[in-house]
N, C-alpha and C positions, 0 to 999 in steps of 0.2 A: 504494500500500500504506500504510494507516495504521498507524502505530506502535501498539502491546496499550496499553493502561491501566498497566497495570506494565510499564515498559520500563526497570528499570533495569539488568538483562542486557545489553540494545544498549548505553546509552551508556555503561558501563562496560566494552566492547570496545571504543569506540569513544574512550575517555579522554574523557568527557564525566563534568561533576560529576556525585555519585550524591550523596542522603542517607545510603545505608547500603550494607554491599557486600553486593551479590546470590547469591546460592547456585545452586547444582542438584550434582547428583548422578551421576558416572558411575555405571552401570548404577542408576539409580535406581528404574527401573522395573523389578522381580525378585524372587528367588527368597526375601528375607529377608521379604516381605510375606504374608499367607496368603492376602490376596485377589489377589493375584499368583500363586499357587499351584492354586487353585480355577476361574479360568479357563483357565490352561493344563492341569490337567486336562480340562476342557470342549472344551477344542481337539485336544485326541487326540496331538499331540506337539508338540516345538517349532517344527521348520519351518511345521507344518500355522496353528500362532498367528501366524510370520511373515507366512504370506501368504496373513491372513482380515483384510480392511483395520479390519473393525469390531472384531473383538477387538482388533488392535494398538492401534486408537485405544485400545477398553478399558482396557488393561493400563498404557498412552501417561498417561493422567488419573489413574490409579490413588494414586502418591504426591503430586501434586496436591490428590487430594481429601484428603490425611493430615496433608498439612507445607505450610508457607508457602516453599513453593519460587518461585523468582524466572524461570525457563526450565524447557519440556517440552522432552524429546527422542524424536524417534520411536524405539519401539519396532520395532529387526529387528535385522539381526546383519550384520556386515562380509562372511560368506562369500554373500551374497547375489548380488555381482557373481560371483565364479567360477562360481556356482553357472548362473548365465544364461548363461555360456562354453562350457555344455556340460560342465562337469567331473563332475556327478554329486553333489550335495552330499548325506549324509544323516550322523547323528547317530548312532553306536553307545552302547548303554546303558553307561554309565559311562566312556566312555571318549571323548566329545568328537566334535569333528568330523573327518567322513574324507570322502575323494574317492573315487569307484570311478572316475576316470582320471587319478590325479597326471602331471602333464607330464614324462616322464624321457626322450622321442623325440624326436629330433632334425623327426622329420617331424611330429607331433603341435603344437610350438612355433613351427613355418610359418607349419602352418594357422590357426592362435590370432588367432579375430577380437574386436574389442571389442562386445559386444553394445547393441541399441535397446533403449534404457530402455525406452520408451514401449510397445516390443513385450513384452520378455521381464523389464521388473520393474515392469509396469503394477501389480500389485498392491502398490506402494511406494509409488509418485506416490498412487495412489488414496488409500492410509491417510494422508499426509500432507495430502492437502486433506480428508479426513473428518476428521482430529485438528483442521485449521486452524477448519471448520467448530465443532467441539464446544467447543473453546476459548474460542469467541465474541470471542475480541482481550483475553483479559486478559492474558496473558502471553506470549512469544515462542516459537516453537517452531524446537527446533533438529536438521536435519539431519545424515548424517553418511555417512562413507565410512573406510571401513581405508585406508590407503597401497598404491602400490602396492609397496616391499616385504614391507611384514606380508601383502598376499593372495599375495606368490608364494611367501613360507617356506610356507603352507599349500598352495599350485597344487603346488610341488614337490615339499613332504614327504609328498603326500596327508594329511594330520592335520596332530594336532601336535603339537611334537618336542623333544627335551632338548638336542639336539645342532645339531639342522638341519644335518647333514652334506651332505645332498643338497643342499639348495639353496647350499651354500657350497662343495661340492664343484664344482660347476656356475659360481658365480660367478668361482671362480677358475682353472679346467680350459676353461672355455668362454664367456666374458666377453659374447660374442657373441649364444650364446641367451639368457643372463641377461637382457640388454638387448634383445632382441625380446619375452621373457616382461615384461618394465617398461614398457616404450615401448605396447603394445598396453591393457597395463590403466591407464597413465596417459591415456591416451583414455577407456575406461572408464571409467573414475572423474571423469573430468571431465563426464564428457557426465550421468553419473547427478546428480551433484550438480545440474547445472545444470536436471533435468529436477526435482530436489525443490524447489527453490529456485523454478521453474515452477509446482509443484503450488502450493507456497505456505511453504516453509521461509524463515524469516526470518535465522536464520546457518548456519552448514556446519561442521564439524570434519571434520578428518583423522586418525585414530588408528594412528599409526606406533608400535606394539606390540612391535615385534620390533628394530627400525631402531637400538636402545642398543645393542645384542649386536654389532655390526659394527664395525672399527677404523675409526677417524678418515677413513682416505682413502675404506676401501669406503663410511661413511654417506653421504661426499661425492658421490661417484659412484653408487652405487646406491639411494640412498635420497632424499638431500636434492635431488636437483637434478630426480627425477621430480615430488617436489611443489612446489618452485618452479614445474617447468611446468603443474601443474594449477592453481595459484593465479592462474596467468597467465591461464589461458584460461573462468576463473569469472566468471559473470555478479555482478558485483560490486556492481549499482545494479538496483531493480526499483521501478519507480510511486513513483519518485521518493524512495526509501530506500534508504541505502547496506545490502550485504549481508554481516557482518562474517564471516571463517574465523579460524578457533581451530586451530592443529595442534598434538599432543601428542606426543611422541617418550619413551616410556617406557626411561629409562635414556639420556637424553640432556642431562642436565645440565651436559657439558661442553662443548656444544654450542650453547647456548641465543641466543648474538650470531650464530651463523652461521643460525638458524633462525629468530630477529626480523629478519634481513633477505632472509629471499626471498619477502615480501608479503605477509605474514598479517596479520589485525589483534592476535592476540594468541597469547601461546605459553604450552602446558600446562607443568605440570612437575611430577612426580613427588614423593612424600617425600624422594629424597635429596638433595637440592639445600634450600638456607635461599631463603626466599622473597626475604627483604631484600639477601641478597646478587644475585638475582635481578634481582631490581629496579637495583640498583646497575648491574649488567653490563651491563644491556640497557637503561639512560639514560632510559628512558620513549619509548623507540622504539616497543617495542607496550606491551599490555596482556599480563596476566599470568591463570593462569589454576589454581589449586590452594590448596593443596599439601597437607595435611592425611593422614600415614598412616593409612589403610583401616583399618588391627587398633587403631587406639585407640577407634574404636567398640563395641571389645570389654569396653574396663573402662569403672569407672563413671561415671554419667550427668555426675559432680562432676570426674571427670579429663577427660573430654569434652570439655567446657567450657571447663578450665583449659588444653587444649592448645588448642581450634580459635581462645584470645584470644594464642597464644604465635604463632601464624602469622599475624594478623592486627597486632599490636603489630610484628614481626617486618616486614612489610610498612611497617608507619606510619613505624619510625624509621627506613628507608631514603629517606624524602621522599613514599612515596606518601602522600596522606591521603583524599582525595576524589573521586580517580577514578583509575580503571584493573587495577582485582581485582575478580575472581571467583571468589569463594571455592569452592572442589570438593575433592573428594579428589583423594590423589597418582595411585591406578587406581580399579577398580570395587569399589562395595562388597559385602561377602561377601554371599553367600548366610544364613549365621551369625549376621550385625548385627542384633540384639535392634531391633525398629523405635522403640521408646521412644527410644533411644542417639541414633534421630534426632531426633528430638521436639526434646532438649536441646540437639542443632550445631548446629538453626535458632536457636533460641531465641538462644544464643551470637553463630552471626557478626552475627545482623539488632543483636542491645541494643550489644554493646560495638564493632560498627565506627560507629553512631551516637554513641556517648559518646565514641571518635578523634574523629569529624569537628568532638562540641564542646570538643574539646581542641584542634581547628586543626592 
């Protein structure tokens, strides 16, 4: 596998000097674009854009062709795996996703197999070696999987939920199927990744969404140690290139030394957490990967700016200066984000994390 032309996404996972730090975008490919909007009209709904490999690539290139973004991420959505489990995935208008068989039966949780990528989300693999294709190697394209707890607060709650009573009723009344509902997707989830990573994904994320909501021992147990085992079992080197994983734990900032060390090359982190402090905590054990709140996209292009050089100064005086950030937002950005707003973070993190590196 030859490294893209722009590779400064990998060696900035991988704490290798960068000139400048690299960007991308949770959900950067969406709904705040209108030509993001124009082809998922063309596709009839969302699942139906999920899994039409050439629109995903479509949608995949989309802010690419806008912004000077440094990594693509494939275009799908995390309920992708339950959805191959036989759960039943569909989209109610306004109201997000639901399952027509959330798992609340003791015998239903039995039978719970992990499905074949290759069978039941070939139309994943496919988009990701179509996107690798279109790409032509400029840039790295990034993989991606939900945790297995974030897909079982969805498996259980069927949707989703303010409370997640159900699935935490469940975690702690029956500890038991909890952990066959974890254990069977943390296979899942390994076995997909490894099959995107196959197609031709060049790093992986794990988006542990829900995994903050949970006290200290339950994130330990039900959350963090299913994705230590998926890390485990990641094809971690391909054609002679290391293959770096990014995990993000939304609302897990007190967290972040216990989650740099169960093998990831670098760890998300959210707006509530200071990046610098971040960096401190976690010694330059991994790489880092944010942190930028989502709604300051909202004011002007002039505070934009002035905040995404506060997280990246905020980075520099903690020791980092030339390698090991990846500048993103704290979660995905709105649907709402005036696309100009972006225009001006690229603009921001590429000029002034250059003018750090010639401050030293």
């Amino acid at each position: 596998m030859t490294r893209p032309r722009n590779d400064t996404f990998l060696r900035a996972l991988l704490q290798e000097p960068t000139d400048y730090t690299p960007l991308w975008l949770m959900r950067q490919a969406g709904r705040y674009l209108p030509e993001y909007r124009e082809t998922r009209a063309r596709a009839g709904s969302f699942l139906d854009l999920c899994k039409n490999p050439a629109l995903a690539c479509e949608v995949t290139l989309q802010p690419l062709a806008r912004y000077d973004l440094d990594a693509a991420i494939l275009f799908s959505d995390i309920l992708t795996v339950p959805d191959a489990m036989g759960l039943g995935l569909y989209f109610a208008e306004g109201e997000g996703p639901k399952f027509e068989r959330p798992l609340r039966e003791e015998w239903a949780i039995r039978d719970l197999q992990a499905p074949d990528p290759y069978e039941h989300l070939r139309y994943v693999t496919d988009a990701v070696s179509e996107i690798r294709r279109a790409l032509d190697n400029s840039v790295p394209l990034i993989g991606f999987s939900g945790s297995p707890y974030t897909l079982s607060c969805y498996m259980v709650e069927g949707g989703s939920s303010d409370d997640y009573r159900h699935v935490k009723t469940m975690l702690y009344n029956r500890p038991d199927l909890m952990h066959r509902i974890l254990s069977v997707t943390a296979d899942a989830v390994t076995s997909y990744l490894n099959a995107q990573i196959e197609a031709g994904a060049q790093a992986v994320m794990i988006f542990d969404s829900w995994g903050g909501g949970l006290s200290a021992a339950a994130y330990e147990e039900f959350s963090l140690q299913y994705m230590r085992r998926i890390i485990a079992g990641l094809t971690r080197e391909k054609d002679g290139e290391k293959i770096p994983c990014i995990v993000f734990t939304k609302g897990g900032g007190l967290w972040i030394e216990k989650i740099a060390a169960i093998g990831c090359d670098a760890v998300g982190l959210d707006w509530t957490i200071d990046i610098g402090e971040a960096r401190r905590r976690t010694n330059g054990k991994v790489a880092l990967q944010g942190n930028l709140d989502p709604n300051v996209l909202f004011a002007s292009p002039e505070v934009v700016q002035a905040e995404a050089k506060k997280v990246l100064d905020s980075y520099h005086a903690a020791g980092g200066s030339k390698t090991g950030h990846v500048f993103n937002l704290g979660h995905g950005i709105s649907q709402f984000t005036p696309p100009d707003h972006v225009t001006a973070l690229v603009e921001a993190v590429h000029g002034h994390s250059r003018a750090l590196r010639q401050q030293g």
